[in-house]
C-alpha positions as CSV (number, residue, x, y, z in Angstrom):
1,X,84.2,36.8,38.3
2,X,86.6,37.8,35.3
3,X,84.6,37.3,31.8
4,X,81.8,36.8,34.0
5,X,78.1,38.7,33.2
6,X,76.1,39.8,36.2
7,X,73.2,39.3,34.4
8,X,72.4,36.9,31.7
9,X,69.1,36.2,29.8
10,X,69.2,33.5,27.0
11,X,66.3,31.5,24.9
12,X,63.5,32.7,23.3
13,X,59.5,33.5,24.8
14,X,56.5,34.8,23.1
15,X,53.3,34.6,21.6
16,X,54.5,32.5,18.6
17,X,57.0,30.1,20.5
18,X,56.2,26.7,21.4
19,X,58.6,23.9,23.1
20,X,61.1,26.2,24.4
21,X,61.6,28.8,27.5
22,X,63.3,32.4,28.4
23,X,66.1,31.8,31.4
24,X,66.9,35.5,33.1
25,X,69.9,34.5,35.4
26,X,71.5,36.8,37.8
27,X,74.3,36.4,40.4
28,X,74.1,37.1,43.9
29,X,76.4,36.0,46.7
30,X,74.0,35.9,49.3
31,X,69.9,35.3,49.9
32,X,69.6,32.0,48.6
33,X,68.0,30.3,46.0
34,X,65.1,33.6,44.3
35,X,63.4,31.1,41.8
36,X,60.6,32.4,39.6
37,X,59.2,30.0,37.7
38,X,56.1,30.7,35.1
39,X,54.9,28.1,32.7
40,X,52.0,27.1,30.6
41,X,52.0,23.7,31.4
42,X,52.3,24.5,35.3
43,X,49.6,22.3,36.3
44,X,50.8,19.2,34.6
45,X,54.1,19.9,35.4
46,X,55.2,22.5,37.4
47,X,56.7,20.5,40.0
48,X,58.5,18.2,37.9
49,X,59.9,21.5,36.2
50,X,60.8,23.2,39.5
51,X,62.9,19.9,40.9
52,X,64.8,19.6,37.3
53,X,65.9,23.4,38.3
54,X,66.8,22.5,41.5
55,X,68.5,19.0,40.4
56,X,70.8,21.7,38.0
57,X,71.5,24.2,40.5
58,X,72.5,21.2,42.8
59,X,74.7,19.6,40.0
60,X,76.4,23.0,39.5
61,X,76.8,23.3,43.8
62,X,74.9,27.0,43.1
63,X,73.5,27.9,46.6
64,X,72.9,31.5,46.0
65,X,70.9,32.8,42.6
66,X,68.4,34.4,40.8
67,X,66.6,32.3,38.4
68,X,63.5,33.0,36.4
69,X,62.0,30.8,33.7
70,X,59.2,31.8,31.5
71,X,58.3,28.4,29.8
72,X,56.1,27.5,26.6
73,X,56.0,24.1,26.8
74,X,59.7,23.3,26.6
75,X,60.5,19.6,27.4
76,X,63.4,18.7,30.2
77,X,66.1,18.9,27.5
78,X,65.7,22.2,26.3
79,X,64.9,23.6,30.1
80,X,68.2,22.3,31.0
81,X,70.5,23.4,27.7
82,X,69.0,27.1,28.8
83,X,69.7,26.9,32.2
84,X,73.0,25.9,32.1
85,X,74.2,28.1,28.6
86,X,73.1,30.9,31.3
87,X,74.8,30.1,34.6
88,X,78.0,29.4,33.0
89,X,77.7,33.4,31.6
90,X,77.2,34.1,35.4
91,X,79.0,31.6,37.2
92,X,82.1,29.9,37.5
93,X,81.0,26.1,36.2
94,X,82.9,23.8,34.2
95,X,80.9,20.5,34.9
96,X,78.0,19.6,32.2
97,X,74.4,19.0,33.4
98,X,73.4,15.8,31.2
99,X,70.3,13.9,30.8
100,X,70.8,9.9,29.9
101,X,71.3,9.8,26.6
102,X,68.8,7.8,24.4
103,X,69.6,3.9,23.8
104,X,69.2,4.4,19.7
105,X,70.8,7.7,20.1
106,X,74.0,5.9,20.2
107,X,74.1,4.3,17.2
108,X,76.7,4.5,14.7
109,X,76.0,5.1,11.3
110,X,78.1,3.8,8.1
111,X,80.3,5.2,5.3
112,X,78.0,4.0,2.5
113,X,74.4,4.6,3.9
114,X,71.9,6.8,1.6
115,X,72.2,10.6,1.7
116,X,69.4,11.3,-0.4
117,X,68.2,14.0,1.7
118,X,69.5,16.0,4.7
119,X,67.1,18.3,6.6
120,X,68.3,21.3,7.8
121,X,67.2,22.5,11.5
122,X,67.8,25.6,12.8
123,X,70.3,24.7,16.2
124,X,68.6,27.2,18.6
125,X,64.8,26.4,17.6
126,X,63.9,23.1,19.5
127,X,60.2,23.1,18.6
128,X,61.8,22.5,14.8
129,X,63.9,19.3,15.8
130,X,61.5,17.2,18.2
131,X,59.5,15.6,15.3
132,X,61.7,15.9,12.0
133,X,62.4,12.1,12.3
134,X,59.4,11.2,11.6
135,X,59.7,13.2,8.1
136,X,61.9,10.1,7.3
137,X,64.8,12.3,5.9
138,X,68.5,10.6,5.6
139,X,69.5,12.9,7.6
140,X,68.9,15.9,9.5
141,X,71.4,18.3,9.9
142,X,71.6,20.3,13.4
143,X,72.5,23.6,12.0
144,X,75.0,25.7,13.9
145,X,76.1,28.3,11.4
146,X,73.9,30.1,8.6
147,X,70.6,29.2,10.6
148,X,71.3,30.6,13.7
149,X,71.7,34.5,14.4
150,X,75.7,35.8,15.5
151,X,74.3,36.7,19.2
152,X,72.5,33.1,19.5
153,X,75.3,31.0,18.7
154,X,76.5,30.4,22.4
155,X,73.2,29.3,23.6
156,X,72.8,27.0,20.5
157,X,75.7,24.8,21.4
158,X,73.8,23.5,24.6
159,X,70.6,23.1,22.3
160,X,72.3,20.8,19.9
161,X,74.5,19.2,22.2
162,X,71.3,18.2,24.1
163,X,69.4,17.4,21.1
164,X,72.4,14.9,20.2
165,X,71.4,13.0,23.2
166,X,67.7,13.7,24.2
167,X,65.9,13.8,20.7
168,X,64.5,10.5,19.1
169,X,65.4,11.2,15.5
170,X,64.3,7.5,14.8
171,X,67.3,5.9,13.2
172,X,67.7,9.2,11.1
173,X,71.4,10.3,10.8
174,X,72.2,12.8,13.2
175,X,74.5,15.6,11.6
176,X,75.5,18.8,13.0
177,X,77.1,22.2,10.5
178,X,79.7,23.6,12.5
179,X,80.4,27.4,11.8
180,X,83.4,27.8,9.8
181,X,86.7,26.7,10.3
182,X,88.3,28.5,12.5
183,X,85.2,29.1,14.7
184,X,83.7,26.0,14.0
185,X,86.1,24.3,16.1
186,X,84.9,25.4,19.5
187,X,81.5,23.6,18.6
188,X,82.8,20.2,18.1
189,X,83.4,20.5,22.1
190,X,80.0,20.5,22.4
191,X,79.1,17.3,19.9
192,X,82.4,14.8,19.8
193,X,81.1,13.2,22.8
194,X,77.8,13.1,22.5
195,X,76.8,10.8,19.5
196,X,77.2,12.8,16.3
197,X,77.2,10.5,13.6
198,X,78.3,13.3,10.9
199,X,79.9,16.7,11.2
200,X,79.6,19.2,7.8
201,X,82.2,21.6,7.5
202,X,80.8,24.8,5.6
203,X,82.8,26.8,3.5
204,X,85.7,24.7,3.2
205,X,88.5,25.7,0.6
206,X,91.3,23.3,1.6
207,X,92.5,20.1,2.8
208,X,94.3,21.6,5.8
209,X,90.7,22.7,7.2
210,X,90.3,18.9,7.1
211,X,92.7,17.9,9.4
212,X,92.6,20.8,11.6
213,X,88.6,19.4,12.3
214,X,90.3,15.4,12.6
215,X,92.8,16.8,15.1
216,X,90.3,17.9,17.0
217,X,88.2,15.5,17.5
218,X,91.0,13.2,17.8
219,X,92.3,15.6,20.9
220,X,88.4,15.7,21.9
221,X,88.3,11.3,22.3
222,X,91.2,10.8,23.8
223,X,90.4,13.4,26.4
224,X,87.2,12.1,27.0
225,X,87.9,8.4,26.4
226,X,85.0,8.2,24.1
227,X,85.8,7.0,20.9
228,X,83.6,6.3,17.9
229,X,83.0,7.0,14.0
230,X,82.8,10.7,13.4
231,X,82.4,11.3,9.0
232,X,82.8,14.3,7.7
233,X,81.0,16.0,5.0
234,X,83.6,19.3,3.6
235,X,80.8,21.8,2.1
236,X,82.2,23.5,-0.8
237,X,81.0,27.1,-1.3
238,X,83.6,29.0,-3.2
239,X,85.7,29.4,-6.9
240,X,88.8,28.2,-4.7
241,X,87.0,25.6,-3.0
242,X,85.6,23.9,-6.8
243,X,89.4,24.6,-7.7
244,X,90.7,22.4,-4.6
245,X,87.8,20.1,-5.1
246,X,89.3,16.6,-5.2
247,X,92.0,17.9,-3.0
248,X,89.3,18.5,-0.4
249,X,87.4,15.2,-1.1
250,X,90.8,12.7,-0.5
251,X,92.2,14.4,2.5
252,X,90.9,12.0,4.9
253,X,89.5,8.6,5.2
254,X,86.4,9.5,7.3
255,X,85.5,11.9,4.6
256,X,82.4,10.4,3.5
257,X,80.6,12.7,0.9
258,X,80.9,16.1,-0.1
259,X,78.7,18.9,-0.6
260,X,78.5,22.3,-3.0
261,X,76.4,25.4,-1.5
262,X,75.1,27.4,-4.4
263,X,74.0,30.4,-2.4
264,X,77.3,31.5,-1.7
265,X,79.0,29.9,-4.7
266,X,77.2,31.6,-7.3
267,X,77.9,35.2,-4.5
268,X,81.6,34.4,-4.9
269,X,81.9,34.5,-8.8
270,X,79.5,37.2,-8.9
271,X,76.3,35.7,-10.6
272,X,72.6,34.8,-9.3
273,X,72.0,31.4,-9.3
274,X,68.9,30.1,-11.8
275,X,67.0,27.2,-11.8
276,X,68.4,26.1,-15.0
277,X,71.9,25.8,-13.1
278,X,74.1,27.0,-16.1
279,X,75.7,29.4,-14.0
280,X,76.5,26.3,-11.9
281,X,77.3,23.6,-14.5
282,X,81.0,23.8,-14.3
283,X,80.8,23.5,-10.3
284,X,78.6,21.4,-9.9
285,X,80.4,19.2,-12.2
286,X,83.5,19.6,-11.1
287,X,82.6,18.7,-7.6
288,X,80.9,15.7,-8.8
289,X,84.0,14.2,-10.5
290,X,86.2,14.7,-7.7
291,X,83.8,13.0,-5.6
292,X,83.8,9.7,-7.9
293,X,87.7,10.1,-7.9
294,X,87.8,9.6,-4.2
295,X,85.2,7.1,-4.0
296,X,82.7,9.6,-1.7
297,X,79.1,10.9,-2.1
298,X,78.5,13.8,-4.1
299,X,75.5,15.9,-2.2
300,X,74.0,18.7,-4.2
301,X,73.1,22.0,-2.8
302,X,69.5,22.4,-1.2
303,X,66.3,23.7,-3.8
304,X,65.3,27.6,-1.8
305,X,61.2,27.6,-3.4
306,X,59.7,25.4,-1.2
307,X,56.6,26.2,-2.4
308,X,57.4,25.0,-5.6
309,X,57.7,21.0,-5.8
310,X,57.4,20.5,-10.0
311,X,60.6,22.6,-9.8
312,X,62.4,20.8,-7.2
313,X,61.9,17.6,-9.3
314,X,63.0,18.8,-12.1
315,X,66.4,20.3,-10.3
316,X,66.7,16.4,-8.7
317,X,66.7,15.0,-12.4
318,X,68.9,17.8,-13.1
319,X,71.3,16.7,-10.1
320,X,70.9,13.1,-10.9
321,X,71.5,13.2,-14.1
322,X,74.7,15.4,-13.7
323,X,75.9,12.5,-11.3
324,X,74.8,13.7,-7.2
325,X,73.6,10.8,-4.9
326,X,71.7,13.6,-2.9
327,X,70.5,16.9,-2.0
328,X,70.3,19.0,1.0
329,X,66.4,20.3,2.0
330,X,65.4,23.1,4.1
331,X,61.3,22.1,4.4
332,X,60.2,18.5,5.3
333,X,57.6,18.8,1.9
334,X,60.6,18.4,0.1
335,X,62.0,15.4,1.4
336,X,59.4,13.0,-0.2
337,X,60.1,14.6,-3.9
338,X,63.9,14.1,-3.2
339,X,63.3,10.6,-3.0
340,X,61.3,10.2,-5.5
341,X,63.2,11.5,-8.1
342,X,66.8,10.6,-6.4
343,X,65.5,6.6,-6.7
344,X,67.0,3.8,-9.3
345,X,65.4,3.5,-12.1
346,X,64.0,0.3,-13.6
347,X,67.4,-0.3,-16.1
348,X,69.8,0.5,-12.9
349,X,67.9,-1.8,-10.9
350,X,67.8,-4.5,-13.5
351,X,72.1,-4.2,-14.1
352,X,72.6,-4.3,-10.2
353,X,70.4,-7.4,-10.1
354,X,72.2,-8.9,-12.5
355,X,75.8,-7.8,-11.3
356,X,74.6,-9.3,-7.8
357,X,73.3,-12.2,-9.4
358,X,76.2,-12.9,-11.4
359,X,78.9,-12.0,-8.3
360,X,76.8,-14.8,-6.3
361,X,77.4,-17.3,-9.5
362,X,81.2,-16.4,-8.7
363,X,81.5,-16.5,-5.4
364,X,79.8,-20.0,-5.2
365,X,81.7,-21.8,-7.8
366,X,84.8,-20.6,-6.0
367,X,85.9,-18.2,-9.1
368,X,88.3,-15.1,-8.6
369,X,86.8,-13.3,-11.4
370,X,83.7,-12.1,-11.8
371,X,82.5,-11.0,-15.0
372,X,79.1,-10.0,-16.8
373,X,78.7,-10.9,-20.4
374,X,82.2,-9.2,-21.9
375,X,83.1,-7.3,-18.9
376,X,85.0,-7.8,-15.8
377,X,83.3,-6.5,-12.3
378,X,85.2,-5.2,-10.0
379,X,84.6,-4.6,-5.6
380,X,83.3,-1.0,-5.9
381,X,81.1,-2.2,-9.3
382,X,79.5,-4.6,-7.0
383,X,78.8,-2.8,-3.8
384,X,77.5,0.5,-6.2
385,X,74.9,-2.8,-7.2
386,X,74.3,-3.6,-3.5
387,X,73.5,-0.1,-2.6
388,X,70.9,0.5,-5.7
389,X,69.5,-2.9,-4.5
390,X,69.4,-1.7,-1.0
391,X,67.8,1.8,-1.6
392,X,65.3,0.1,-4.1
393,X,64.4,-2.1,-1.2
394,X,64.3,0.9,1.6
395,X,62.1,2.9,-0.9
396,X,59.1,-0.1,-1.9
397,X,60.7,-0.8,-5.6
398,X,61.2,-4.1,-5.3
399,X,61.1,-6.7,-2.6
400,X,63.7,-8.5,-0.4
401,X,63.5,-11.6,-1.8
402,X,64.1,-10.3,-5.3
403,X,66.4,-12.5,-6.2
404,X,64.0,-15.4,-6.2
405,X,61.6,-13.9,-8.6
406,X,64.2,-12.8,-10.5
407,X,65.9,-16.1,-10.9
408,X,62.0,-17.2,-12.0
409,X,62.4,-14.9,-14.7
């Protein structure tokens, strides 16, 4: 039992928790199976809970064991990630207890969707993640770093892994935020194979940290056989990181967007960060233009008063103005006022509509070139028009079938 605990106690219990459980494993070689399970919803179903502990300790060939679960309401998932994050502190286990994953869990998502708004959940509170879908953010990010306490990050691998899989987060973009490179590698075992569409890298300061994450999760599919599209999203945080900006945002093709954090930003240069952003400007900037030059999504850094929501629109005007196609949000209140204020505006829908319009003029009279009024459009001129049209249609501003009342006018 080398590296092995005699005893280990994992999740969390109390007055104030909801939709989670305590685990309190200890080994013993002899004396069976010593299972003591308490939970509030014992009557409804305690017997369902008490075979999905012996269905693990079956799965893991554990004969001999003391197990005691205090539950508050935690759903199968969650029993499961706690159960086995603990055993394998106790006991020799390599195998992974998983539920069936959920059909629209496995769906891909694509390099040019909107990223208005990310919601950040904490990766070892489940009672935060089981409804955030229905907030209708872009995406939520499982958070394995910043969010979740040094002596909880074991336990909050399983949580997200499981999450990944057993969470209807309907249609929403499933993200995780590894901890930083190099710990952050050891969590992508956890995710690579079970349906992350995005992975954020915090604190990132070079292009190297890049590949070191692709190499990884190119080691992790061809181990497992399971290959799909995993984007990345490099969160710059740091003076060197704004200085190795566009260095950052090119390194790879799955590179998607990338994001600044101006809680640690404005730390490393020594200033506290204001809601007028002047301290910020240059960064902020900065990160914005290298984005363009690689052709990826700028993402802004998340709004910390979210109490206050006149301020957070003026700070998305701010961040639209200066050039950001989103923002990160750490209270579902804030998502709607994101997209609000992140939306095209009447003059950007009208020149999409008529770059579309005249791109469809082109394409059916069989020209090469496509050109409106005095100036030539180009592929990435046309799909920026399809993805202003797109997000005007997702967010109610004008209808599918535009282009008929628009060819009326």
């Amino acid at each position: 039992m080398e590296n092995l605990e005699q005893k280990c106690v994992l999740g969390n219990f109390g007055d104030k928790v909801r939709s989670d459980c305590r685990v309190e494993v200890e080994y013993t070689s002899q004396g069976g199976r010593q299972l003591d399970i308490k939970s509030k919803v014992a009557v409804m179903y305690g017997e369902s809970i008490l075979k999905l502990v012996q269905d693990i300790l079956d799965h893991f060939l554990i004969s001999d064991i003391k197990l005691k679960l205090e539950d508050a309401g935690a759903l199968p998932w969650v029993i499961a990630a706690r159960i086995e994050a603990a055993i394998k502190r106790v006991y020799d286990v390599k195998a992974e207890f998983l539920l069936p994953v959920l059909p629209q869990n496995k769906l891909e998502s694509s390099k040019e969707r909107s990223r208005f708004s990310r919601l950040y959940l904490p990766g070892n509170t489940p009672s935060m993640m089981i409804n955030a879908g229905l907030h209708k953010p872009d995406g939520v990010i499982l958070d394995l770093e910043d969010a979740v306490a040094p002596e909880k990050k074991y336990e909050a691998r399983f949580i997200v892994r499981n999450a990944l899989r057993n969470v209807d987060f309907y249609q929403t973009e499933r993200m995780v935020r590894i901890n930083q490179i190099p710990a952050g590698l050891h969590d992508l075992e956890f995710i690579v194979s079970h349906h992350v569409n995005l992975i954020l890298i915090p604190k990132c300061e070079s292009a190297l940290q890049i590949r070191e994450v692709n190499n990884k999760i190119n080691a992790l599919q061809q181990q497992t056989g399971f290959k799909y599209a995993i984007w990345l999203m490099p969160i710059v945080e740091s003076a060197l990181g704004v200085i190795k900006a566009y260095e950052i945002a090119s390194a790879s093709p799955n590179v998607v967007a990338m994001a600044i954090g101006l809680e640690d930003y404005t730390a490393d240069i020594g200033t506290l960060r204001t809601e007028e952003g002047t301290e910020s400007f240059y960064a902020r900037s900065a990160v914005v233009n290298a984005c363009r030059a690689a052709g990826i999504q700028p993402i802004d850094s998340v709004f910390s008063d979210v109490s206050d929501m006149e301020a957070l629109a003026r700070n998305v005007q701010q961040s639209k103005r200066l050039g950001f196609d989103g923002m990160g949000c750490i209270h579902p209140r804030q998502i709607e006022v994101i997209h609000q204020n992140y939306a095209p505006e009447s003059k950007e829908i009208l020149k999409a509509q008529r770059i579309i319009m005249a791109f469809d003029l082109a394409i059916s009279q069989g020209h090469g070139v496509v050109s409106l009024g005095t100036k030539m459009i180009d592929a990435p001129v046309v799909k920026r028009a399809q993805n202003t049209l797109q997000t005007a249609i997702k967010l109610g501003v004008i209808s599918e079938n535009w282009k008929t009342t628009f060819e009326q006018n």
